[in-house]
PyMOL Python script that loads the backbone (N, CA, C, O; Angstrom):
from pymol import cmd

cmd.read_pdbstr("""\
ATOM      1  N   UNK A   1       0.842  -1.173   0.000  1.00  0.00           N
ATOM      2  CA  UNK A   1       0.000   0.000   0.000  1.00  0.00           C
ATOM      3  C   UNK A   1       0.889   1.238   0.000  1.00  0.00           C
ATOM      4  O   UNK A   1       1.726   1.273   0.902  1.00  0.00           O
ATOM      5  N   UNK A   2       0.858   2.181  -0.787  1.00  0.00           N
ATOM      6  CA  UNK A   2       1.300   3.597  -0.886  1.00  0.00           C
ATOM      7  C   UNK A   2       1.049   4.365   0.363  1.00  0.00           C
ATOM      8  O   UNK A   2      -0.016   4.236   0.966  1.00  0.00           O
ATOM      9  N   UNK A   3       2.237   5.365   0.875  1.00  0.00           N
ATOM     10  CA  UNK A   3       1.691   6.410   1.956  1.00  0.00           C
ATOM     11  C   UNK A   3       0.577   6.654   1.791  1.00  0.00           C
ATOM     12  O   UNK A   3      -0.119   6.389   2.771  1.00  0.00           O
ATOM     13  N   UNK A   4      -0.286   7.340   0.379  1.00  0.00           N
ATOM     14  CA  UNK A   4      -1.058   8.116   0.273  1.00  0.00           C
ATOM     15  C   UNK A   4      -2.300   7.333   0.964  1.00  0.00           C
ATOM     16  O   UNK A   4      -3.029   7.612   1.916  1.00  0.00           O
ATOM     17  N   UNK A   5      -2.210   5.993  -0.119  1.00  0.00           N
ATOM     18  CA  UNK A   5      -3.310   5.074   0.477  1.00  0.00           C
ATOM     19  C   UNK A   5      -3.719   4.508   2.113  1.00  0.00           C
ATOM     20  O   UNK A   5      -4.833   4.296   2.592  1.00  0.00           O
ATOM     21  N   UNK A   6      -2.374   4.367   2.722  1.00  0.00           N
ATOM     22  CA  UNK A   6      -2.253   3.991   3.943  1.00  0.00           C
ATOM     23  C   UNK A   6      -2.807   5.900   4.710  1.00  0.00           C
ATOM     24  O   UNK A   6      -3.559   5.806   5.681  1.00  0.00           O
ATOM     25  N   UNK A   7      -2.555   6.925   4.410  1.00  0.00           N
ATOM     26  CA  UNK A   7      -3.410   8.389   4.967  1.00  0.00           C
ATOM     27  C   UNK A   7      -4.732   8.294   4.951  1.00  0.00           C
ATOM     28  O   UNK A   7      -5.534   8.357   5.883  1.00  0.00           O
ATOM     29  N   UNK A   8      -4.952   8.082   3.404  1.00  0.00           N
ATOM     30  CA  UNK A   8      -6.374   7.781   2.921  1.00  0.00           C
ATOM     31  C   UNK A   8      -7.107   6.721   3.749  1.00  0.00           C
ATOM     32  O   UNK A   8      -8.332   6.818   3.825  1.00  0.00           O
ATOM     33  N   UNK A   9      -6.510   5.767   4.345  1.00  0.00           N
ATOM     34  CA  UNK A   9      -7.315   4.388   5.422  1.00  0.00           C
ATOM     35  C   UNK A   9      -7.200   5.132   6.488  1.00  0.00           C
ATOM     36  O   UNK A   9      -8.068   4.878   7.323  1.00  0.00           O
ATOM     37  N   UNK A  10      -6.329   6.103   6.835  1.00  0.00           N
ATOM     38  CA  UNK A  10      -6.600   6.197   8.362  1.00  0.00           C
ATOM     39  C   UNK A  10      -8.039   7.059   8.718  1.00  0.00           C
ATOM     40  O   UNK A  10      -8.923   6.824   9.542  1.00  0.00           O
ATOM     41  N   UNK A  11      -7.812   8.544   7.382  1.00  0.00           N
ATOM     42  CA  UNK A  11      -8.808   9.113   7.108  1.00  0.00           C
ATOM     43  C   UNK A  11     -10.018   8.870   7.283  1.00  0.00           C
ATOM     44  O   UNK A  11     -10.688   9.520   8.085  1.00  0.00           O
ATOM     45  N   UNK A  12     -10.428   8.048   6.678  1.00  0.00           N
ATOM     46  CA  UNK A  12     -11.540   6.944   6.314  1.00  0.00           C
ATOM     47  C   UNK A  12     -12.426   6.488   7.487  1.00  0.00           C
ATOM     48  O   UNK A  12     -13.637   6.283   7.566  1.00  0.00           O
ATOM     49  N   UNK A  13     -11.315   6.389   8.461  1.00  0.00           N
ATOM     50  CA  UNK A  13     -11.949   5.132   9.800  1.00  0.00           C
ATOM     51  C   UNK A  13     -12.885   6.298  10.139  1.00  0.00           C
ATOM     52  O   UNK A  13     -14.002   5.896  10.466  1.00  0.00           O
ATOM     53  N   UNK A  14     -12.728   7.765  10.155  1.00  0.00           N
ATOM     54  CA  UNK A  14     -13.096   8.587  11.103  1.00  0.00           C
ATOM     55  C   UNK A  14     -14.527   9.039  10.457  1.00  0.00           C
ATOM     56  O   UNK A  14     -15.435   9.712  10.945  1.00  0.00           O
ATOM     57  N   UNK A  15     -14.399   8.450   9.243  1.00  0.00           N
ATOM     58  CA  UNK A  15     -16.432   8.819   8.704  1.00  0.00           C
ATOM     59  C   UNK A  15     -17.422   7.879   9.343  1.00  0.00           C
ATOM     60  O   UNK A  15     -17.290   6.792   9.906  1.00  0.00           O
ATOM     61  N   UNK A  16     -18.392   8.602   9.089  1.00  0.00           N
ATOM     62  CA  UNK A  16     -19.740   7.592   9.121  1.00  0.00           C
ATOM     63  C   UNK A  16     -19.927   5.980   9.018  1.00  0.00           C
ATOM     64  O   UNK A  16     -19.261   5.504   8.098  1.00  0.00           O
ATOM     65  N   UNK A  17     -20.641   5.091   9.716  1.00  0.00           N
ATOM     66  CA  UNK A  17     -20.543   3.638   8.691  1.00  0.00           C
ATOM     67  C   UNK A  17     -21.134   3.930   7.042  1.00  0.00           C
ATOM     68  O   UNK A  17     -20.445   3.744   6.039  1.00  0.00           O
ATOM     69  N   UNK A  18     -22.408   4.372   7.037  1.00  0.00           N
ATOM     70  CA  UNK A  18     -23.093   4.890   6.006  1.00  0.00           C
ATOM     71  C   UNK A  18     -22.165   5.643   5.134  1.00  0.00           C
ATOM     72  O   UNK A  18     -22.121   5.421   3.924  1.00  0.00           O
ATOM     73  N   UNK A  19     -21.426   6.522   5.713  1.00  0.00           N
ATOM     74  CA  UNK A  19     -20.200   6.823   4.379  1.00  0.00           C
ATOM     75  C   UNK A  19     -19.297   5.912   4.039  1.00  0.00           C
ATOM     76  O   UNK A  19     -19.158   5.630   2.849  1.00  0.00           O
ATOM     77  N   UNK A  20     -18.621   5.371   4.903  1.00  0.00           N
ATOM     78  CA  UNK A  20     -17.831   4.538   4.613  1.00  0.00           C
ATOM     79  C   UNK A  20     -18.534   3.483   3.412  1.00  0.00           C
ATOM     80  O   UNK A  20     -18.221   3.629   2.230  1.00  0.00           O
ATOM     81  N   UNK A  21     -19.774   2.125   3.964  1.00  0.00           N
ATOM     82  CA  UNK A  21     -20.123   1.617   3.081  1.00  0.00           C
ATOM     83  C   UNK A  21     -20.409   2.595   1.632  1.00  0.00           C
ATOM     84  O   UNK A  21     -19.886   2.155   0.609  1.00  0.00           O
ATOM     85  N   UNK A  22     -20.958   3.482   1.550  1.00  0.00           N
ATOM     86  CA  UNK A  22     -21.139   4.326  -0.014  1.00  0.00           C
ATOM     87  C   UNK A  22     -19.908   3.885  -0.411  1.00  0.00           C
ATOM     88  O   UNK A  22     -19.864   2.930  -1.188  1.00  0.00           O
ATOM     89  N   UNK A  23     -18.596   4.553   0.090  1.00  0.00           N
ATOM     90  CA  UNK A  23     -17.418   4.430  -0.246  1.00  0.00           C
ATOM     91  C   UNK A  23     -16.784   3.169  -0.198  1.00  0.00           C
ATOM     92  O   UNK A  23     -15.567   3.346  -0.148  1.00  0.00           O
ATOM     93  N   UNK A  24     -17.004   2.294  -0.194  1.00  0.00           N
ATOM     94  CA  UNK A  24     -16.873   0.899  -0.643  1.00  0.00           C
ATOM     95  C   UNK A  24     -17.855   0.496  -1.511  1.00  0.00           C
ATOM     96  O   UNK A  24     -17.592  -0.531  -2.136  1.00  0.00           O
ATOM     97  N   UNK A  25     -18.929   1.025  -1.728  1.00  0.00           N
ATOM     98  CA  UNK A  25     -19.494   0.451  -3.026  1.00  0.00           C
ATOM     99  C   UNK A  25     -18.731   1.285  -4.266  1.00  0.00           C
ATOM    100  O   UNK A  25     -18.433   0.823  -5.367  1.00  0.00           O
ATOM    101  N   UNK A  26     -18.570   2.238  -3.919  1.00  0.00           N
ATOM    102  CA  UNK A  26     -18.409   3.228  -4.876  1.00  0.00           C
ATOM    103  C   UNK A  26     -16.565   2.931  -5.474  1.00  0.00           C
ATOM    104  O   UNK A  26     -15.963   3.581  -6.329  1.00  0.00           O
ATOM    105  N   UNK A  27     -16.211   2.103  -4.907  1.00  0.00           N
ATOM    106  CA  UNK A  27     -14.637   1.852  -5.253  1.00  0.00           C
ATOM    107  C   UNK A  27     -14.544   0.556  -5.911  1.00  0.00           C
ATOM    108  O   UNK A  27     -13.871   0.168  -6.866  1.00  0.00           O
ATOM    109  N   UNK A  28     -15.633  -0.170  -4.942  1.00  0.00           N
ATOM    110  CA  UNK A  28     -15.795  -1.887  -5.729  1.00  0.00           C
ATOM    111  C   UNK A  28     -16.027  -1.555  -7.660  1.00  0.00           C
ATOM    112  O   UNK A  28     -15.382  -2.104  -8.553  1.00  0.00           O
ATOM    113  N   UNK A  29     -17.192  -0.456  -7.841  1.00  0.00           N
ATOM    114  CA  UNK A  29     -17.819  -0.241  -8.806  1.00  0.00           C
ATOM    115  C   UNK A  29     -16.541  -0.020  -9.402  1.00  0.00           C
ATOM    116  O   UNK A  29     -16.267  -0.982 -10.120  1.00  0.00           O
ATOM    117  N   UNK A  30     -15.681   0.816  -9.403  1.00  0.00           N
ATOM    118  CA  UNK A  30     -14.756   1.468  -9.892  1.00  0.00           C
ATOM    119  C   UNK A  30     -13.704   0.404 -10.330  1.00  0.00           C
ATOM    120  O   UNK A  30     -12.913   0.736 -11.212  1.00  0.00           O
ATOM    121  N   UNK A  31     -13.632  -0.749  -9.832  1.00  0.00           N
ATOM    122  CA  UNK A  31     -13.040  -1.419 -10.296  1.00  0.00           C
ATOM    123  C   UNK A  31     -12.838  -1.981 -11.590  1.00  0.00           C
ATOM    124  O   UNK A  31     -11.826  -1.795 -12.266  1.00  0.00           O
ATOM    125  N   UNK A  32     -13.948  -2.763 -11.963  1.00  0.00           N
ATOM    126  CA  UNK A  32     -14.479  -3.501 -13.054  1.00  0.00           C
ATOM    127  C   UNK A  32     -15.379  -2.393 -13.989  1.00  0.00           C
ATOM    128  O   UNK A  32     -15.449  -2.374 -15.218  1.00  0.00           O
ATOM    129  N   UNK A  33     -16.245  -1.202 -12.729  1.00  0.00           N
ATOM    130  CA  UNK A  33     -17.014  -0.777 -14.117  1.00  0.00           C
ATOM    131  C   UNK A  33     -18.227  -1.088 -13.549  1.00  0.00           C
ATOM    132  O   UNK A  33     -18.874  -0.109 -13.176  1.00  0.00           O
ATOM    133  N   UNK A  34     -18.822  -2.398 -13.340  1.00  0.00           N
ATOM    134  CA  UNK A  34     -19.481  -2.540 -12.313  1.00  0.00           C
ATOM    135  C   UNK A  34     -19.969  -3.966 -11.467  1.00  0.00           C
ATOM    136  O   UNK A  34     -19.323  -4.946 -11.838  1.00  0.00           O
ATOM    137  N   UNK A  35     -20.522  -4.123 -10.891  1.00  0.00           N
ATOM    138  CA  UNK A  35     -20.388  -5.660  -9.914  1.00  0.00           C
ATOM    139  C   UNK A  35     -19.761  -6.286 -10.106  1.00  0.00           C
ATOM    140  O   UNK A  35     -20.197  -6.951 -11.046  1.00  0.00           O
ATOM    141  N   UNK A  36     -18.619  -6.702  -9.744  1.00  0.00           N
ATOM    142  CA  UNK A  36     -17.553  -7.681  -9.792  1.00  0.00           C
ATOM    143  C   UNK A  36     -18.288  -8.984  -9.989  1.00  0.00           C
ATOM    144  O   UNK A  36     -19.376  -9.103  -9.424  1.00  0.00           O
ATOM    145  N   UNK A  37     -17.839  -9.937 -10.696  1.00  0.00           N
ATOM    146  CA  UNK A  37     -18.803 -11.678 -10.488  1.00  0.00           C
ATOM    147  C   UNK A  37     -18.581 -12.269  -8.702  1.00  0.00           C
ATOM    148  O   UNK A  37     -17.529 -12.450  -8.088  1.00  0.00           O
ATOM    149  N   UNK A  38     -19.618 -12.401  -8.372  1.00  0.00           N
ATOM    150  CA  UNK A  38     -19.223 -12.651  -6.890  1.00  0.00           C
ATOM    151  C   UNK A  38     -19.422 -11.596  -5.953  1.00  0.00           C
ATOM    152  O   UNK A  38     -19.858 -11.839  -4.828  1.00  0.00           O
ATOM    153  N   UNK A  39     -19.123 -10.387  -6.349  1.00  0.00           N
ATOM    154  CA  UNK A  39     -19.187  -9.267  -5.018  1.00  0.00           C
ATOM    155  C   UNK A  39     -20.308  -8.895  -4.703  1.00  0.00           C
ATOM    156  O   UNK A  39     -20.399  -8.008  -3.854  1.00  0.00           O
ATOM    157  N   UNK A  40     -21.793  -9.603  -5.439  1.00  0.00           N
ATOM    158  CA  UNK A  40     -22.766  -9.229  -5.388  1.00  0.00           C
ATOM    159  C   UNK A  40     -23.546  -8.846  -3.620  1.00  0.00           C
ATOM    160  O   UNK A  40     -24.388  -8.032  -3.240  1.00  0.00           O
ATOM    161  N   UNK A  41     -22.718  -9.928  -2.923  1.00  0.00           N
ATOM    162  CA  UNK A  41     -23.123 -10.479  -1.927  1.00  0.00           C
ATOM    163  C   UNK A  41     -22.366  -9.627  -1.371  1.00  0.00           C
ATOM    164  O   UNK A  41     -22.743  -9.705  -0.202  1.00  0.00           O
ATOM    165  N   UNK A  42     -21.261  -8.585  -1.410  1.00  0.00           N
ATOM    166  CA  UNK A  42     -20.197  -7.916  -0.290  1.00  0.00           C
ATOM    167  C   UNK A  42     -21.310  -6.361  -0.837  1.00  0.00           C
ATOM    168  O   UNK A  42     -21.725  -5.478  -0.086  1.00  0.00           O
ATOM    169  N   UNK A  43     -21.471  -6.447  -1.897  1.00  0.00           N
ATOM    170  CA  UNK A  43     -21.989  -4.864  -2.120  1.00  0.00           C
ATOM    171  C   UNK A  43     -23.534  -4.677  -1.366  1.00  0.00           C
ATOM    172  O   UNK A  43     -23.803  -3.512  -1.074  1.00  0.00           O
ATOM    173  N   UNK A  44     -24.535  -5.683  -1.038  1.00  0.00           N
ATOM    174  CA  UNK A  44     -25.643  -5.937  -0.693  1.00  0.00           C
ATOM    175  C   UNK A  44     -25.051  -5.712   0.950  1.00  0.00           C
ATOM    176  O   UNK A  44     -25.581  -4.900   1.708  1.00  0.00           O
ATOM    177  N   UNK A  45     -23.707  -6.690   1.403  1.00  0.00           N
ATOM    178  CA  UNK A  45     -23.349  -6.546   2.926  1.00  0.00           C
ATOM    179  C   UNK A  45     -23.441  -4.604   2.980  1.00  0.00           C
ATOM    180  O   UNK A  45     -24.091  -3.880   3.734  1.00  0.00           O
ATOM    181  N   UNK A  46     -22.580  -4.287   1.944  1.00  0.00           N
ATOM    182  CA  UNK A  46     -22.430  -2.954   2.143  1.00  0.00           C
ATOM    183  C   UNK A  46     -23.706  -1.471   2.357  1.00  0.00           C
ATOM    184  O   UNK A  46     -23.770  -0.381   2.925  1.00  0.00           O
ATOM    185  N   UNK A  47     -24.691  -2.524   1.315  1.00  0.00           N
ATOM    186  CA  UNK A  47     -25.626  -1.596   1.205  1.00  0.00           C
ATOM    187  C   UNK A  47     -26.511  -1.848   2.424  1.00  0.00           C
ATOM    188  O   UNK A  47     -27.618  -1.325   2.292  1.00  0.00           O
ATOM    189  N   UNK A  48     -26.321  -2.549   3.656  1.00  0.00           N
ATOM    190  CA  UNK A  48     -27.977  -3.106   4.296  1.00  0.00           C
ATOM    191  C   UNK A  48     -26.499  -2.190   5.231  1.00  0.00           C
ATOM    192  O   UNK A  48     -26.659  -0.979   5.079  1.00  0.00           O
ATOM    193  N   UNK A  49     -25.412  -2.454   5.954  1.00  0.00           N
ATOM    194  CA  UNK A  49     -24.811  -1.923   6.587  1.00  0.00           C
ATOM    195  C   UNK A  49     -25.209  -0.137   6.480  1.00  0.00           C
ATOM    196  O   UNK A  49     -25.852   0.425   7.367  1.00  0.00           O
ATOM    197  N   UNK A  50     -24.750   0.499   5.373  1.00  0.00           N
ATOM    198  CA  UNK A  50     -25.259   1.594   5.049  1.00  0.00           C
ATOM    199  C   UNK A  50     -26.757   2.107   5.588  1.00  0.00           C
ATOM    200  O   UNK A  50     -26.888   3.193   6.151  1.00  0.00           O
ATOM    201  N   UNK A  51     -27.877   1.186   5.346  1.00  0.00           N
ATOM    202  CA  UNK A  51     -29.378   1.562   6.018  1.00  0.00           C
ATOM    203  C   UNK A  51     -29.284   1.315   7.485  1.00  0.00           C
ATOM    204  O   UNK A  51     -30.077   1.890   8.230  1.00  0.00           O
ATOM    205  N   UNK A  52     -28.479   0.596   7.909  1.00  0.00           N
ATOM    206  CA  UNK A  52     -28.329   0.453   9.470  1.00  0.00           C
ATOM    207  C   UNK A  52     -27.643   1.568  10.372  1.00  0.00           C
ATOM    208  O   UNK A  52     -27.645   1.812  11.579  1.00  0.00           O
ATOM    209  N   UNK A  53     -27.033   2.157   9.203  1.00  0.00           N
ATOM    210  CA  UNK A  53     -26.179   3.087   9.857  1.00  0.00           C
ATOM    211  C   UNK A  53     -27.054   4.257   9.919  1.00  0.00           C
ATOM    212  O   UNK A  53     -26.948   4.963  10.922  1.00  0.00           O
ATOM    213  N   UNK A  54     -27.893   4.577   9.029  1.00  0.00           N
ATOM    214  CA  UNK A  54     -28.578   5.989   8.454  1.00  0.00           C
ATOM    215  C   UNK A  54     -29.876   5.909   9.522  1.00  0.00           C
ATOM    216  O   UNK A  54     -30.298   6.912  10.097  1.00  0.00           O
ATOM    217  N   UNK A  55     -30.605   4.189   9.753  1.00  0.00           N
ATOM    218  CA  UNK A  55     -31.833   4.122  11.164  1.00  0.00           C
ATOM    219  C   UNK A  55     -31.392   4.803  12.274  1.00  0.00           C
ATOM    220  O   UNK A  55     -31.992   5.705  12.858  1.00  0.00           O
ATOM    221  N   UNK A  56     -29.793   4.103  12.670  1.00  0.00           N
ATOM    222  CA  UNK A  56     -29.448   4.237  14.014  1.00  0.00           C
ATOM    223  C   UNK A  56     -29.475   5.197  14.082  1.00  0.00           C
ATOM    224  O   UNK A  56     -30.060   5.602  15.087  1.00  0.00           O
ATOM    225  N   UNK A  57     -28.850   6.370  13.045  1.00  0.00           N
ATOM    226  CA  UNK A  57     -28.554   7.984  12.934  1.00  0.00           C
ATOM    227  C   UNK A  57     -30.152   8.842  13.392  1.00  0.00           C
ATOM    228  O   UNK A  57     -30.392   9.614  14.320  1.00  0.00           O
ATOM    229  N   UNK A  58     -30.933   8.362  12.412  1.00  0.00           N
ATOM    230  CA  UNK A  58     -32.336   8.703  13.033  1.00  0.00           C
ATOM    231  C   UNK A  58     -32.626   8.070  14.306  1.00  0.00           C
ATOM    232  O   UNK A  58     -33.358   8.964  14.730  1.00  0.00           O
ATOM    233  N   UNK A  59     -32.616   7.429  15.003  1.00  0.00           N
ATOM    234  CA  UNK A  59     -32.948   7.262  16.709  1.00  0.00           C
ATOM    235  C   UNK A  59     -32.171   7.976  17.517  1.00  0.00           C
ATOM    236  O   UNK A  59     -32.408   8.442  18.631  1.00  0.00           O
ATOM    237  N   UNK A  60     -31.168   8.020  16.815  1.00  0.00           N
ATOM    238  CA  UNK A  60     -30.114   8.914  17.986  1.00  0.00           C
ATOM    239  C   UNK A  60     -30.708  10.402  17.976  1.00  0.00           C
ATOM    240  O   UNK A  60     -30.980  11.033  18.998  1.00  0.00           O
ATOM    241  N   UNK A  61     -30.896  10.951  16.424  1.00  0.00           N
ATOM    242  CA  UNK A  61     -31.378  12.488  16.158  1.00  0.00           C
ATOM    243  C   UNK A  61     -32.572  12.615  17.018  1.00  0.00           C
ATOM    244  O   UNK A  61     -33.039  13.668  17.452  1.00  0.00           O
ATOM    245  N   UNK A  62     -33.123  11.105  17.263  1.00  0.00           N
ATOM    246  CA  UNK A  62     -35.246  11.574  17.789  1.00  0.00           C
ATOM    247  C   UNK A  62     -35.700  11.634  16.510  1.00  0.00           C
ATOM    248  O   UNK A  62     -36.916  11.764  16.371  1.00  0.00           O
ATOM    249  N   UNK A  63     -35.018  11.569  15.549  1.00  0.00           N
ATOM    250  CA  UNK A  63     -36.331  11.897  14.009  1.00  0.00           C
ATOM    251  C   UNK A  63     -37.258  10.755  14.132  1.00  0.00           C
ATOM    252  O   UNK A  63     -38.363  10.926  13.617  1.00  0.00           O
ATOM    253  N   UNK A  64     -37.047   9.701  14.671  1.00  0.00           N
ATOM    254  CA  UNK A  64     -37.915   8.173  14.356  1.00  0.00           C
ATOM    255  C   UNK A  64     -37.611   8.003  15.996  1.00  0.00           C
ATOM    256  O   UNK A  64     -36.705   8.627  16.547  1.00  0.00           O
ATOM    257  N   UNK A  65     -38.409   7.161  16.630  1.00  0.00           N
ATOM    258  CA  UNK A  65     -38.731   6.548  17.736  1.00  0.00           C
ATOM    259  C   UNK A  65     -38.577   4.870  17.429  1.00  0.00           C
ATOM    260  O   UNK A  65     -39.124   4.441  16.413  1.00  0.00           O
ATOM    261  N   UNK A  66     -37.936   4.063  18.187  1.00  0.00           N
ATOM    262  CA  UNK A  66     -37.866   2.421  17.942  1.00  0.00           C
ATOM    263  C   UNK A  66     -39.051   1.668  18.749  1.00  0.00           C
ATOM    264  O   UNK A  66     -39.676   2.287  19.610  1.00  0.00           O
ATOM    265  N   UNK A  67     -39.311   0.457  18.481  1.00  0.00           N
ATOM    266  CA  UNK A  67     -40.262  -0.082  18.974  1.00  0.00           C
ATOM    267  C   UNK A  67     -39.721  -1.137  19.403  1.00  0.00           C
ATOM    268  O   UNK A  67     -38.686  -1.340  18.768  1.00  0.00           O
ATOM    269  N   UNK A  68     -39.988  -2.235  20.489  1.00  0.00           N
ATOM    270  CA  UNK A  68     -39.419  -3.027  20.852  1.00  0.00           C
ATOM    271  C   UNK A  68     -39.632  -4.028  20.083  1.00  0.00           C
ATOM    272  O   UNK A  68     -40.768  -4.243  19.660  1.00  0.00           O
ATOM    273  N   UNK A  69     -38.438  -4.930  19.717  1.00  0.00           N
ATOM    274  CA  UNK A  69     -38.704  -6.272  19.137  1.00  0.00           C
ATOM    275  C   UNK A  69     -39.886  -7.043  19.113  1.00  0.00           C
ATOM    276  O   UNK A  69     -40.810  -7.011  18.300  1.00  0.00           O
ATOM    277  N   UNK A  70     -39.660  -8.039  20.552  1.00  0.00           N
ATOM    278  CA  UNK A  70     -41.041  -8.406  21.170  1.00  0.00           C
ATOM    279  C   UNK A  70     -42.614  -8.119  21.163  1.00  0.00           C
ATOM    280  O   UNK A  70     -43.492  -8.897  21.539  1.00  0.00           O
ATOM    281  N   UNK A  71     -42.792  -6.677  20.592  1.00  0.00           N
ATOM    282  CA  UNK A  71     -44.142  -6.243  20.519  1.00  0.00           C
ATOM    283  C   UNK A  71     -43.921  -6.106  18.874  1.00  0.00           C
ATOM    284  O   UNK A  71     -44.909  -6.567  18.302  1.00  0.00           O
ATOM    285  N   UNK A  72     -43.252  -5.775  18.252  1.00  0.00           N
ATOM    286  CA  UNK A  72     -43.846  -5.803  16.760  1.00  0.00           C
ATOM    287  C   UNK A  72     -43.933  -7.140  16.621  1.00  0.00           C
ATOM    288  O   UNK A  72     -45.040  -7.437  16.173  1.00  0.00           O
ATOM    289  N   UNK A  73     -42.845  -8.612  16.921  1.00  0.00           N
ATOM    290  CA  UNK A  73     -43.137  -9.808  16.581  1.00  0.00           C
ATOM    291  C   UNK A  73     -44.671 -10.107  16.713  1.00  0.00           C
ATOM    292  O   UNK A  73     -45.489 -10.574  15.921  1.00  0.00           O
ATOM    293  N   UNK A  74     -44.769  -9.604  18.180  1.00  0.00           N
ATOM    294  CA  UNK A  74     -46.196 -10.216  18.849  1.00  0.00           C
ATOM    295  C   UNK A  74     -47.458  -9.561  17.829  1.00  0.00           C
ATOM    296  O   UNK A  74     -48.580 -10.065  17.778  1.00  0.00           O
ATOM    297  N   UNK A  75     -47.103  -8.531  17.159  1.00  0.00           N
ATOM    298  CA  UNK A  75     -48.010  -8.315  16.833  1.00  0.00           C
ATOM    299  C   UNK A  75     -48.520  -8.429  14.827  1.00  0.00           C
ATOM    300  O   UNK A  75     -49.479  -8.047  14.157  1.00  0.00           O
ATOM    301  N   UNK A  76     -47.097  -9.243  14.528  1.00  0.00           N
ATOM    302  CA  UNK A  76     -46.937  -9.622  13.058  1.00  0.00           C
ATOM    303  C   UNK A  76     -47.474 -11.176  13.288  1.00  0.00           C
ATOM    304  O   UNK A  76     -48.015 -11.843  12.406  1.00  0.00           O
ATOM    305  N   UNK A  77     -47.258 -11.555  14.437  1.00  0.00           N
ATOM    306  CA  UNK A  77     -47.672 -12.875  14.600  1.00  0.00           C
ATOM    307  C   UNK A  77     -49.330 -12.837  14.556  1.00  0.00           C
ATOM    308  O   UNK A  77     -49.961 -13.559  13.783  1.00  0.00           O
ATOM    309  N   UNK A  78     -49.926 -11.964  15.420  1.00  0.00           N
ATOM    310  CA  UNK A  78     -51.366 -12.016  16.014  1.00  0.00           C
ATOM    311  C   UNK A  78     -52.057 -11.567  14.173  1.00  0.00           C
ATOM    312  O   UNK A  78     -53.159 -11.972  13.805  1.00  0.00           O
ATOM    313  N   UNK A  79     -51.244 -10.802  13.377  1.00  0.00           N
ATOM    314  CA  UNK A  79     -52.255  -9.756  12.184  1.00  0.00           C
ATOM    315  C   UNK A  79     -51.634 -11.589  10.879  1.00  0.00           C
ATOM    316  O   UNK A  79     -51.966 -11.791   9.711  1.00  0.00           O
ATOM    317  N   UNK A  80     -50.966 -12.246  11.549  1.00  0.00           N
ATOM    318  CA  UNK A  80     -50.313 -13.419  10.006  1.00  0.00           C
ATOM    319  C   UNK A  80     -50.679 -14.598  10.681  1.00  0.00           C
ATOM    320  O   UNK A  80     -50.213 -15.494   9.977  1.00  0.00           O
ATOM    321  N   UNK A  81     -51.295 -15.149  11.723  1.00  0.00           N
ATOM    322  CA  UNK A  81     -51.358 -16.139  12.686  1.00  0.00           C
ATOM    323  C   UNK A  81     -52.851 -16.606  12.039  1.00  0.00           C
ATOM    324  O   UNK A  81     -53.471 -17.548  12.534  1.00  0.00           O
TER     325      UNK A  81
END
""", "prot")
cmd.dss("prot")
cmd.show_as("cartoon", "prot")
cmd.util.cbc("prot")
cmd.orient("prot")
């Protein structure tokens, strides 16, 4: 790895998960052009990581409120049961 690249990783650690994953899709792409054969499954890791990161961001802000596990199950069970 090059200085620059090894700056550029340290850089990196200090963003967002949600940026970070963008920025791993966005480099995978860059590779080939686009989906590597196979990476289908690392870019999908990347992209559900990315929405996990952007929920948590909204609970922390208060924009969205969470609901407990246990009561939405209980209650996907009682409306599909």
């Amino acid at each position: 790895m090059t200085d620059r690249a090894a700056r550029l990783q340290e850089e990196l650690r200090s963003l967002a998960p949600a940026d970070r994953a963008a920025l791993a899709h966005f480099l995978i792409d860059s590779l080939t052009g686009e989906n590597p054969v196979g990476d289908d499954e690392v870019l999908e890791d990347a992209a559900w990581e990315a929405e996990l990161a952007r929920r948590a961001q909204q609970i922390r802000e208060g924009t969205v409120v969470g609901r407990p596990a246990d009561k939405v199950l209980a209650e996907m069970r009682a409306k599909y049961s």
